[in-house]
C-alpha positions, 0 to 999 in steps of 0.5 A, spaced: 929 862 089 936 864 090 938 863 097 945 863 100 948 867 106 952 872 102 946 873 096 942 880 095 938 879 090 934 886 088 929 887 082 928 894 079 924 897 073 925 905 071 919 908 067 920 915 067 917 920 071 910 921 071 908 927 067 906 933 070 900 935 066 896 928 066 897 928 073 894 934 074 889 933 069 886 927 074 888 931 080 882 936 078 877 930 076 877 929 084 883 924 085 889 924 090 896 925 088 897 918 090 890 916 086 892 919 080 900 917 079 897 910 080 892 911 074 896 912 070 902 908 073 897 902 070 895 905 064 903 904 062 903 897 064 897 895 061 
């Protein structure tokens, strides 16, 4: 815990972008985009 009147603390974690091809691949099995980026979203964090 950081707590001070003055302190910002921020977190953040870049993965890259998500690759168009996956992401269509799933889309057309029936899933939404935002279904379909989460996938695989928790396919690279597994």
């Amino acid at each position: 815990n950081v707590s001070h009147a003055l302190a910002k603390v921020t977190h953040e974690a870049a993965i890259g972008s998500v690759d168009k091809r996956q992401l269509e691949t799933l889309m057309a099995h029936g899933l939404s985009p935002e279904e379909a980026v989460d996938v695989i979203v928790r396919g690279i964090l597994r």
